[in-house]
C-alpha positions as CSV (number, residue, x, y, z in Angstrom):
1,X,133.7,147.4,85.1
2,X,135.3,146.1,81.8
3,X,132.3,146.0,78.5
4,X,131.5,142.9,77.4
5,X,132.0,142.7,73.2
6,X,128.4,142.2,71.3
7,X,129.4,140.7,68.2
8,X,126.7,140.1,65.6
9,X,125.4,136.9,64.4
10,X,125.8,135.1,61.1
11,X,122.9,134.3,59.6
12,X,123.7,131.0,58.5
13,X,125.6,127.8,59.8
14,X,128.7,127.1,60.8
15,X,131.0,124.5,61.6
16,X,133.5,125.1,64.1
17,X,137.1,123.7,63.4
18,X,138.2,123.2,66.8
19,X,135.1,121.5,68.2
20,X,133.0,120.6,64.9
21,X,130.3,122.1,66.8
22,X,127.5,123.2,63.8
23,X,125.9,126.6,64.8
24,X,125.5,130.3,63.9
25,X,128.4,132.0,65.4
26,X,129.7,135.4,66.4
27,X,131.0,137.7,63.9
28,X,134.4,139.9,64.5
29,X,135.5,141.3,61.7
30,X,134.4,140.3,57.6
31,X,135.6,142.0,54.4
32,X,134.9,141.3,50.7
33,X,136.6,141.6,47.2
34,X,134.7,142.6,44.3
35,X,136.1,140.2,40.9
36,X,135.0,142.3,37.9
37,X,136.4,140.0,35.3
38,X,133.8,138.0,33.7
39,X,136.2,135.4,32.6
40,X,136.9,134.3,36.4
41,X,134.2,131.6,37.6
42,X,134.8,133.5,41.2
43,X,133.2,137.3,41.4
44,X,133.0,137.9,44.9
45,X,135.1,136.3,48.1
46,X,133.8,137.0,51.8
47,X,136.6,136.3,54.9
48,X,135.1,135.8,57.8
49,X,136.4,136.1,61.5
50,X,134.4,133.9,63.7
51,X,133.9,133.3,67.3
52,X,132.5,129.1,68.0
53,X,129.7,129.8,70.6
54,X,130.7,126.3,72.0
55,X,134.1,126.3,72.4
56,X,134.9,130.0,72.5
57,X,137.6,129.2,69.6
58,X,138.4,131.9,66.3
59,X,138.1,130.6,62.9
60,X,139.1,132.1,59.7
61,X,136.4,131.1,57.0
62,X,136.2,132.4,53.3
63,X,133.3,132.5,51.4
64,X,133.6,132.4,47.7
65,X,130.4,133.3,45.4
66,X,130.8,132.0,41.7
67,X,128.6,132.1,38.6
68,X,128.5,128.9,36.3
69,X,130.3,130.1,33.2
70,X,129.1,127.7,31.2
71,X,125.4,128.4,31.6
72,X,126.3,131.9,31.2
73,X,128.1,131.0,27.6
74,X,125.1,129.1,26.6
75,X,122.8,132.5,27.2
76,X,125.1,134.8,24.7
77,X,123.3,136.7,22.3
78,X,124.3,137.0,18.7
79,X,127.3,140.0,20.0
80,X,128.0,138.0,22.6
81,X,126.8,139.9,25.7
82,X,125.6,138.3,28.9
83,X,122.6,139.1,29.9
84,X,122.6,140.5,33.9
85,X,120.3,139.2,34.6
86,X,121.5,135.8,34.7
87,X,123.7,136.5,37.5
88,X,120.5,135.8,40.0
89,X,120.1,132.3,39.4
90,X,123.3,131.0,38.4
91,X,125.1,132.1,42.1
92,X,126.6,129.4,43.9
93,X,128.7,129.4,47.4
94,X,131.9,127.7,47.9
95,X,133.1,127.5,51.6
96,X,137.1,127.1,52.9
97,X,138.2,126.7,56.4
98,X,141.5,128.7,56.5
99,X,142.1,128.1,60.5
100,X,142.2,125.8,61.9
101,X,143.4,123.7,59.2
102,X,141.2,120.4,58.5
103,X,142.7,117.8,60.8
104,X,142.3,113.9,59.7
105,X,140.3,112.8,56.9
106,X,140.3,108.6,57.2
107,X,138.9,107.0,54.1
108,X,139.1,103.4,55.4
109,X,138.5,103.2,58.9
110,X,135.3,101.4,60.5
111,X,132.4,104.3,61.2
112,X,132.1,103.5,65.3
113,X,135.9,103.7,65.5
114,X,135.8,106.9,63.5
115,X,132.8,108.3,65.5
116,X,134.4,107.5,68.9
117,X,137.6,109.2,67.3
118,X,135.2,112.7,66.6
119,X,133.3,112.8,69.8
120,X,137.2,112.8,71.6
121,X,138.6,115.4,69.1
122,X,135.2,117.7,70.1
123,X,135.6,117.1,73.8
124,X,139.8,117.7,73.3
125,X,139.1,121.6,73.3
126,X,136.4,121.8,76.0
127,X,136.9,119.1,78.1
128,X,140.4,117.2,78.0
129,X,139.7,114.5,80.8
130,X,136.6,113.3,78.7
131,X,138.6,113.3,75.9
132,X,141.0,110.7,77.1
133,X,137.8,108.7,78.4
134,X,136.8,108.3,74.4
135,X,140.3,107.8,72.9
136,X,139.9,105.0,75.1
137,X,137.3,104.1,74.0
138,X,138.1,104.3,70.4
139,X,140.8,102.1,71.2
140,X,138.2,99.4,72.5
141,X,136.4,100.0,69.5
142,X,139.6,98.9,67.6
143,X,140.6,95.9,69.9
144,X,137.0,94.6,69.2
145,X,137.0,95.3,64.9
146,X,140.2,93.4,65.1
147,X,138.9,90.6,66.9
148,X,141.1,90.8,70.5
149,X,140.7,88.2,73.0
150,X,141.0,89.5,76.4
151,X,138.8,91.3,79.2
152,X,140.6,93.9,79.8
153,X,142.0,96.8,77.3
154,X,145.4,95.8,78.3
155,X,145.1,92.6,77.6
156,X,143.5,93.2,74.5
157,X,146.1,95.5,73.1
158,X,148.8,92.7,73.9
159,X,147.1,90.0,72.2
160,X,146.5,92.6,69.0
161,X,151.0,92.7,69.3
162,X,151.2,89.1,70.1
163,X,149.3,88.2,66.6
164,X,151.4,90.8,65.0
165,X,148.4,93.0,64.3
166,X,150.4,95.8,65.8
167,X,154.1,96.6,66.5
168,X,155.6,97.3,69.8
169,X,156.1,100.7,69.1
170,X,152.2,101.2,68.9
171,X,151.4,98.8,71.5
172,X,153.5,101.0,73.5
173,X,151.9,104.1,72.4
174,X,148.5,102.9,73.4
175,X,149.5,101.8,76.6
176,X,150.2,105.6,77.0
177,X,146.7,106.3,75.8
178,X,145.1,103.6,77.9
179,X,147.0,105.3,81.3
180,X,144.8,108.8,80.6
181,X,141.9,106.8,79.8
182,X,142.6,106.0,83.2
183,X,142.6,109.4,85.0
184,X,139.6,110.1,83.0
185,X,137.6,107.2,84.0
186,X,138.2,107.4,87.8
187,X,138.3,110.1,90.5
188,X,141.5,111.1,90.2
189,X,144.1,113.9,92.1
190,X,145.7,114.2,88.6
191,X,144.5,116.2,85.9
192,X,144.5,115.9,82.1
193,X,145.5,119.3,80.4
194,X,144.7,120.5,76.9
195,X,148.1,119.9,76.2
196,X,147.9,116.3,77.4
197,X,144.6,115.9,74.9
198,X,146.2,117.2,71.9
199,X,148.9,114.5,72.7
200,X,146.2,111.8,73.5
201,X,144.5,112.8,69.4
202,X,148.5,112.5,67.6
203,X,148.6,109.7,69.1
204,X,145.2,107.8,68.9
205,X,145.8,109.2,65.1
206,X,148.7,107.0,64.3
207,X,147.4,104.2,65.8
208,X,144.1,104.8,63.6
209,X,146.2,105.3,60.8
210,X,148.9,102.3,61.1
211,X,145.8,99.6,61.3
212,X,143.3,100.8,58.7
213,X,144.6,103.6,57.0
214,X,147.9,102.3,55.6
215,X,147.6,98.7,54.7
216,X,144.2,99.6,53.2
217,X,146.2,102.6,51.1
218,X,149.3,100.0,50.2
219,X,146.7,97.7,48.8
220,X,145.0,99.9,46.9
221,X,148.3,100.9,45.5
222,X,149.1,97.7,44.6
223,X,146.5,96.8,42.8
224,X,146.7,100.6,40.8
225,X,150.2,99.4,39.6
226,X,149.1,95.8,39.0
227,X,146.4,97.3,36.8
228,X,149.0,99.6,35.0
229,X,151.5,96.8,33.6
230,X,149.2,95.0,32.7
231,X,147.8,97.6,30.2
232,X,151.9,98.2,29.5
């Protein structure tokens, strides 16, 4: 009989990468580096190997611990010596992912379109076929932000390429989407693979991107040079 691995237990929060699952999670392996030099804001980094409870996925995290140099300037004596006891309350804890990397960050994007989006990404590494059921309906989220006539996603999409809201090279790419939202929806033969759902996320992605993200970005732009001449 193979032993099952008991890995120990963080003692504080975590959020998982893959899933964005928040939890304590299971420890496999941590080091630290001691950073003597005072002049350094960082003194101590922690890396972390991590095992998501949820989703069964590794992540990488590093754990910096820094002292605010400033304050510690300010509490100099005459000789300039810092007292050690400073250390205690002027410790503070800066957090990195390293893996996975940090996937989309959209800045401009309505917040139930971007909450669909998040609740498909989570179910992409545990449960593809309910993934596609939410990219779905982040797409219907979409059609209806954009005001879409129609009664069905399909036709809804069409009307959005009709009205030149979208090109046919999106329109096309959510036609894709809306076929998996398919399978997902109904008692289907086929099945949706992990493969399939990171797919289903590029895509849903681009099409977030191309209607919020980049007109909203070109505008912004716009007026940033706009404001430059004139001060030119």
């Amino acid at each position: 009989m193979a032993t099952r691995v008991i890995y120990p237990i963080t003692d504080t929060v975590f959020s998982c990468g893959h899933c964005t699952h928040k939890s304590l999670m299971y420890v496999v392996c941590e080091g630290s580096q001691k950073v003597d030099n005072i002049d350094v804001d960082i003194y101590e980094v922690k890396t972390k190997v991590l095992i998501c409870p949820n989703c069964d996925n590794y992540n990488v995290f590093q754990e910096s611990f820094c002292i605010d140099i400033s304050h510690l300037e300010s509490q100099e004596d005459h000789q300039g010596n810092v007292e050690p006891e400073i250390y205690e309350g002027a410790r503070y804890r800066q957090l990195i992912c390293l893996h996975p990397q940090v996937g989309k960050q959209f800045k401009y994007t309505p917040p139930n379109i971007i909450n669909s989006y998040m609740i498909a990404k989570r179910l992409s590494i545990i449960e593809p076929t309910a993934c596609a059921v939410f990219v779905g309906r982040t797409l219907e989220f979409l059609c209806q932000d954009r005001k879409a006539k129609g009664n069905t996603l399909e036709r809804m999409l069409t009307y959005l390429a009709d009205n030149n809201e979208i090109p046919k090279i999106i329109l096309d790419l959510a036609n894709d989407l809306r076929y998996f939202r398919n399978i997902g929806a109904h008692a289907s033969p086929l099945q949706i693979s992990l493969k399939d759902a990171e797919i289903l996320m590029a895509i849903c992605e681009v099409i977030i991107e191309y209607v919020y993200e980049a007109p909203s970005m070109l505008k912004e732009t716009q007026e940033r040079i706009e404001s430059l001449r004139k001060k030119g």
